[in-house]
C-alpha positions as CSV (number, residue, x, y, z in Angstrom):
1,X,120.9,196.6,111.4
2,X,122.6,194.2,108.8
3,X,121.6,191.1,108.3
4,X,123.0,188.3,111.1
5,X,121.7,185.4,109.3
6,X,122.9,182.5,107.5
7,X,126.0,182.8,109.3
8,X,128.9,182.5,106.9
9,X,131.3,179.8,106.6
10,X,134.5,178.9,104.4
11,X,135.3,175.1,103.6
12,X,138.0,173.1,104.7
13,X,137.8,170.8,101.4
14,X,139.4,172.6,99.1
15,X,142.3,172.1,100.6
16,X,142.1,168.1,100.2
17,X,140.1,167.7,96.7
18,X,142.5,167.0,94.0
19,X,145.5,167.6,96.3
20,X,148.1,165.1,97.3
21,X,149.9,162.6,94.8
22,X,150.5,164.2,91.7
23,X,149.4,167.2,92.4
24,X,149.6,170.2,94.6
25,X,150.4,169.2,98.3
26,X,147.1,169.1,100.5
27,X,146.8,172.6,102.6
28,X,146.9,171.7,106.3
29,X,144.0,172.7,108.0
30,X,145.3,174.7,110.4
31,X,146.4,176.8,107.0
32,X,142.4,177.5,106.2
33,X,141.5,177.8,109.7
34,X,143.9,180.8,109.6
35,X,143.0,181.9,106.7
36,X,139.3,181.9,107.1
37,X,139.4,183.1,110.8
38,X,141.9,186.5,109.5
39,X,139.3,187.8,106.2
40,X,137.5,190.6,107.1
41,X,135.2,193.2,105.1
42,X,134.0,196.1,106.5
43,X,134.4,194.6,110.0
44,X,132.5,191.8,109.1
45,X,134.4,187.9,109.6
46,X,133.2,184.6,108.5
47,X,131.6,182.9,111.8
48,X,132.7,179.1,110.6
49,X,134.0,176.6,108.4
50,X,132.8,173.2,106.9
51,X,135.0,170.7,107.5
52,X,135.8,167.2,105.5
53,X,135.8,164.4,108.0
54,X,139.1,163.0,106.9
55,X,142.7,162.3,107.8
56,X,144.6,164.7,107.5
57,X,142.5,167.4,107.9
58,X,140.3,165.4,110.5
59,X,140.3,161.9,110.9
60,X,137.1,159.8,110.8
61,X,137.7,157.2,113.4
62,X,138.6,160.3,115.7
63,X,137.5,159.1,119.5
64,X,135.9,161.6,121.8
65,X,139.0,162.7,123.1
66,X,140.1,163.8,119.9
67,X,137.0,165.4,118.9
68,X,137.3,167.3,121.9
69,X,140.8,168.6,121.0
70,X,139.8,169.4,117.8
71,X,136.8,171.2,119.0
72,X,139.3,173.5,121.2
73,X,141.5,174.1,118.6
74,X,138.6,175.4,116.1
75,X,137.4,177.4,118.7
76,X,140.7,179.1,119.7
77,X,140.3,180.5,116.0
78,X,137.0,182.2,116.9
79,X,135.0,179.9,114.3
80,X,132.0,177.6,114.7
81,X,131.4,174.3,112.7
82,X,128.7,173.9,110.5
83,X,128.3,170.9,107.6
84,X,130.8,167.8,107.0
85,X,131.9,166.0,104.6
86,X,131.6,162.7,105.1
87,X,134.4,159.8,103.3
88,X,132.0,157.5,101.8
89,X,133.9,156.3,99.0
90,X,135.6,153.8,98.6
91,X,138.9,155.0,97.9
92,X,138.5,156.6,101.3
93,X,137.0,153.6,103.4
94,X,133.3,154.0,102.1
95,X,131.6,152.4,98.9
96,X,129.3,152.5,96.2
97,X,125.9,153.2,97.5
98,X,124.1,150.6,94.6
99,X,127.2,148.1,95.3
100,X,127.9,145.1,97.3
101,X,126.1,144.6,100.2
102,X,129.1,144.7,101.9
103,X,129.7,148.4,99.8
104,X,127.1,149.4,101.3
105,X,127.5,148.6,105.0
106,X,131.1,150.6,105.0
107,X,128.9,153.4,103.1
108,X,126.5,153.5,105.9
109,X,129.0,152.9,108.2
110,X,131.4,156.0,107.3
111,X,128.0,158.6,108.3
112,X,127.4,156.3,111.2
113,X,130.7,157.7,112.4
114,X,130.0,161.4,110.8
115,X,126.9,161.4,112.4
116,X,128.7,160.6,115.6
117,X,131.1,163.6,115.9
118,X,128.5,165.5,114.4
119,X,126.0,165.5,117.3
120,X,129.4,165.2,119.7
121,X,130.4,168.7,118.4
122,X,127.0,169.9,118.3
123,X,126.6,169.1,122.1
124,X,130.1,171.0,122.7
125,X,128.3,174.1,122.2
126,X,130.4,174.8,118.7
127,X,128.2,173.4,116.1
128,X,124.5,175.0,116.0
129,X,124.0,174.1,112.3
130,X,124.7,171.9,109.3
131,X,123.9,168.4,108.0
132,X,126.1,165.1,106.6
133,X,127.2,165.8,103.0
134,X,127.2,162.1,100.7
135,X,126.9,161.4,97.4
136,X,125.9,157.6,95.4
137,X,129.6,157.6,94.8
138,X,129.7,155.5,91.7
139,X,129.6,156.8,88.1
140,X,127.2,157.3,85.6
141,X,128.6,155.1,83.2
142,X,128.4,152.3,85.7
143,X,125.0,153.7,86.8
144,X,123.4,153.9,83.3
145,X,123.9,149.7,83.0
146,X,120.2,149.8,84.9
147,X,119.3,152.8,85.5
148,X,116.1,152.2,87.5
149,X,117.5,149.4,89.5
150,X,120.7,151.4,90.7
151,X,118.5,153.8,91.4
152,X,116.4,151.9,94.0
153,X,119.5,150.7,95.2
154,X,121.2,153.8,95.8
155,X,117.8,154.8,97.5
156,X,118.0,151.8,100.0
157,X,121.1,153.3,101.2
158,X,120.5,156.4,101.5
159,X,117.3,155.3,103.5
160,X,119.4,153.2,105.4
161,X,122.0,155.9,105.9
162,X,118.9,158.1,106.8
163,X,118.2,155.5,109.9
164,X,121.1,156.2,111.5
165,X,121.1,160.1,110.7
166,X,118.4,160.3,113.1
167,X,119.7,158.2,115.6
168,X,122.2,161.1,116.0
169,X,119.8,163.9,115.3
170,X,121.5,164.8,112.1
171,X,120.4,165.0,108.5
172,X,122.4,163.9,106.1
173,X,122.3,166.4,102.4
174,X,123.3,165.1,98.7
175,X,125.3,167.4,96.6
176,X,124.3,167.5,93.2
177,X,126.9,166.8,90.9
178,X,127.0,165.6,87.4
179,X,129.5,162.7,88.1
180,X,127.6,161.1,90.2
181,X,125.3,158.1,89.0
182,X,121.6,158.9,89.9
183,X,123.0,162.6,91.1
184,X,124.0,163.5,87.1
185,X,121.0,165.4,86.2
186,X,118.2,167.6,88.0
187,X,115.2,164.8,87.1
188,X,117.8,162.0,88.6
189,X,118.5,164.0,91.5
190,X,114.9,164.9,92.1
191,X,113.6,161.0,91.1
192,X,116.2,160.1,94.0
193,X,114.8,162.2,96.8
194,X,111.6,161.2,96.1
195,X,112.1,157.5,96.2
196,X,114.2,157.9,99.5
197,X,111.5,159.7,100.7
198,X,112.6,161.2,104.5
199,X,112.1,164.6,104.1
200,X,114.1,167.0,107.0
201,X,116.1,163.5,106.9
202,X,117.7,163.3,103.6
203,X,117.7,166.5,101.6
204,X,119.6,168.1,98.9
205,X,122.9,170.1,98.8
206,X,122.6,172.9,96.3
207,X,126.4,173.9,94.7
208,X,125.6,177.1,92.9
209,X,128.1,176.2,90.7
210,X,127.2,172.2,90.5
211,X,123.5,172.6,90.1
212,X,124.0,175.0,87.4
213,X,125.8,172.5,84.9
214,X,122.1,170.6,85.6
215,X,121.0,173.1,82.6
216,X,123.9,171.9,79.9
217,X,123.0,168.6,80.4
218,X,126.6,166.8,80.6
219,X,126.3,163.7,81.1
220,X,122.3,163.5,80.9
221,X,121.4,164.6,77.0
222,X,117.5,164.5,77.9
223,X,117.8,166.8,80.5
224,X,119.7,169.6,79.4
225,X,117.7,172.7,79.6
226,X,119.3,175.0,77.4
227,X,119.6,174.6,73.9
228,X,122.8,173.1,72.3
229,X,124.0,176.4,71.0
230,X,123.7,178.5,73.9
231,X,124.9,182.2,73.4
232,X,125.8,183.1,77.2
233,X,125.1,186.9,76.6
234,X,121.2,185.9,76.8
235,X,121.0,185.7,80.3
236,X,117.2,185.4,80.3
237,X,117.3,182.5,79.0
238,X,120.0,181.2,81.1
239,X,117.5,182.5,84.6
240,X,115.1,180.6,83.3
241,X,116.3,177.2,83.2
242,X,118.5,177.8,86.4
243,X,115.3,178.7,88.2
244,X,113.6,175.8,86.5
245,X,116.2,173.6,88.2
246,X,116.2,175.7,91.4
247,X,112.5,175.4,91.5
248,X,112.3,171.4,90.9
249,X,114.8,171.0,93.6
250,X,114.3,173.7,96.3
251,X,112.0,171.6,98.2
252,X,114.5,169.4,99.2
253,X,117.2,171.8,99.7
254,X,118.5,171.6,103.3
255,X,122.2,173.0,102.6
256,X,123.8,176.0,100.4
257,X,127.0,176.6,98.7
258,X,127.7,180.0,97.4
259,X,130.1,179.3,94.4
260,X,131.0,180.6,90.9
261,X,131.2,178.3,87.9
262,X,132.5,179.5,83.9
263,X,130.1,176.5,82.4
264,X,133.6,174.3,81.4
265,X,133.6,170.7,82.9
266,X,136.5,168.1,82.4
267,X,137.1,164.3,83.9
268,X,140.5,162.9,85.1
269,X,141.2,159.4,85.3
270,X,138.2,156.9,85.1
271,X,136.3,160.5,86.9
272,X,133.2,161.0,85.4
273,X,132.8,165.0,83.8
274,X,132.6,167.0,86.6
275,X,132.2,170.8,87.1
276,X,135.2,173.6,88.0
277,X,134.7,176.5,90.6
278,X,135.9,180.5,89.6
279,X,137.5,183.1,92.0
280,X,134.2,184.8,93.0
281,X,135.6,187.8,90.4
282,X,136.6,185.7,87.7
283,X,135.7,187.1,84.1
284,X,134.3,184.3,82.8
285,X,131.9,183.5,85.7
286,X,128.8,182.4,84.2
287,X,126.4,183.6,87.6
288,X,125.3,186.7,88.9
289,X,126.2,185.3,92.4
290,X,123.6,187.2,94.6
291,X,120.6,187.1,92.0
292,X,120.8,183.4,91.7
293,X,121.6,182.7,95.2
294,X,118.2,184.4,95.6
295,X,116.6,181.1,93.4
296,X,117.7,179.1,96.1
297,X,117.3,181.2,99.1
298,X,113.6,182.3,98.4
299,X,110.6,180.9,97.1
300,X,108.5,180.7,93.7
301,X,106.7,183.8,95.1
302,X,110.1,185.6,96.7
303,X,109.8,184.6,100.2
304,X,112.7,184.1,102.2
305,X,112.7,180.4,103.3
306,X,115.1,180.8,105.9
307,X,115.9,177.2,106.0
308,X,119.6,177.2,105.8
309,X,121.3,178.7,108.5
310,X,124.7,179.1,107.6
311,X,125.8,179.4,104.1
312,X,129.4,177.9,102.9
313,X,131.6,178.9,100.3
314,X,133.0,175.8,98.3
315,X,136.7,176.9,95.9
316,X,137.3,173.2,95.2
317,X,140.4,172.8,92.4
318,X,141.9,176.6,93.2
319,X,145.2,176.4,93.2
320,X,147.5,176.5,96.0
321,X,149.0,180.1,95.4
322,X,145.2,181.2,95.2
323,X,144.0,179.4,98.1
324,X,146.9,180.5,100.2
325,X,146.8,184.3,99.5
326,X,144.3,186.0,102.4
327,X,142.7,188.4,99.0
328,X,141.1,185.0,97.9
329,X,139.1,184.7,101.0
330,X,138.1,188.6,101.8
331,X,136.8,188.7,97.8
332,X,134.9,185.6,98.8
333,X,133.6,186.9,102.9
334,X,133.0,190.4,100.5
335,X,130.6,188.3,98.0
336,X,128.8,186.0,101.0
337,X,128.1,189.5,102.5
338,X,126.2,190.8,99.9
339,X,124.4,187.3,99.4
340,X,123.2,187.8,103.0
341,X,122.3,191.1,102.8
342,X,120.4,190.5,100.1
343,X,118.9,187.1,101.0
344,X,119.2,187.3,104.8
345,X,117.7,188.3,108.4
346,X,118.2,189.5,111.8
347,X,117.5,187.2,114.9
């Protein structure tokens, strides 16, 4: 029997991240609903989606009415929900997590109400898995002013966020990226979970893709694993420090993202560096996609964890035409198969 676990999910993000304004018009939801709930390989679907708790894909200060309604609607596609994003920036009605006191109340306040349609879903019957995704949401630059002290602060809250995840019965996950001040490197990110310290509370996100830049060291120097002059032909070397970072961090991981990554990073605005997602076939992918899922899916010793119990794929930055053509998301269900085959079970 093939494997029936992690259940596989798309994410509704894409279509929001670096859309709108300037750019390429955001994709409506009910455009990636389609699109997710019509790829099929081998007679095999994706059974959810990941959705970004924001207007105008979903808005945050939705009341149970319209939670309800957007429940339905998900569910007349044939999906489940699994992880959110939650808008705590404050660009988006959050704040910096080492900011103002009053920063940090709408920080806590924006996975208060997360957390709320969260376990609301969940208690619909169409959400049996996923945490709260957040990040410090403040910049490294500004971070790096006191490095320890922002730290703490971002820690406090987190913790405090943490409080309030449990009051729903949620967990709340942090993606690693390097723009994010006390996120940028894999010893920050690690020095972070620690000082939070709510394990099965507050956990870590892994981003194949994301985690992955840990090893260049952009934006943290004294991290970077791999030398300066890395030749990517020696992939030894580059399994090495991935699993080195896989390894430090896999403890807290509590949330997955299958996703490709060609090792480029770029910054727009007053954006810190940040990383770019390939098409899961694109030449110059840097990952063997299924191997180093594996670093994350199993233990030092090879073990399946089976912690995570859907897996997402995150495309943030595609392009419209790509993100609109149905190919794009059976290449990607084709590639989350062969993860779960590979790194899966049967319940």
């Amino acid at each position: 029997m093939a494997n029936n676990y992690p259940k596989l999910h798309n994410a509704a993000w894409p279509g929001v991240v670096g859309k709108g304004g300037d750019s390429e018009p955001i994709i409506p939801l009910d455009t990636l609903l389609r699109l997710t709930a019509n790829a099929e390989v081998d007679g095999v679907k994706f059974d959810g989606i990941d959705l970004f708790i924001t207007a105008p894909h979903f808005d945050i200060d939705s009341d149970k009415d319209a939670v309800k309604r957007m429940t339905d609607h998900i569910a007349s596609y044939g999906l489940k929900v699994g992880s959110f994003v939650a808008p705590i920036w404050g660009g988006a009605g959050g704040g910096s997590a080492m900011g103002t006191a009053d920063d940090r109340k709408r920080f806590v306040e924006q996975v208060r109400k997360a957390c709320a349609i969260g376990q609301q879903m969940r208690e619909l019957g169409i959400r049996p898995s996923g945490g709260i995704r957040i990040d410090s949401s403040v910049g490294v630059e500004a971070w790096d002013k006191d490095p320890l002290g922002n730290t703490k602060l971002i820690a406090q809250t987190f913790s405090e966020a943490a409080d309030v995840a449990e009051d729903y019965d949620e967990f709340l996950v942090a993606e690693g990226e390097i723009c994010w001040g006390g996120m940028h490197s894999w010893r920050e990110m690690v020095k972070l979970l620690e000082m939070v310290d709510r394990p099965g509370v507050v956990g870590y996100q892994a981003d194949m893709a994301h985690s992955m830049l840990y090893t260049l060291g952009y934006n943290a120097e004294a991290d970077r694993i791999l030398p300066k002059d890395y030749d990517w032909s020696d992939k030894a070397t580059l399994d090495a420090a991935y699993r080195k970072v896989a390894d430090a961090l896999r403890p807290w991981t509590m949330d997955f993202h299958v996703a490709q990554n060609d090792g480029t990073v770029f910054g727009s605005g007053d954006h810190e560096k940040t990383g770019r997602h390939c098409q899961v076939d694109d030449p110059n992918g840097r990952l063997d996609i299924v191997k180093h899922a594996g670093y994350w899916l199993r233990d030092r010793e090879g073990n399946l964890t089976k912690r995570m119990r859907h897996l997402s794929w995150d495309g943030c930055m595609f392009p419209n035409a790509v993100m609109e053509a149905q190919e794009t998301w059976n290449k990607v269900l084709g590639s989350m198969i062969k993860v779960r085959e590979a790194h899966g079970w049967t319940e």
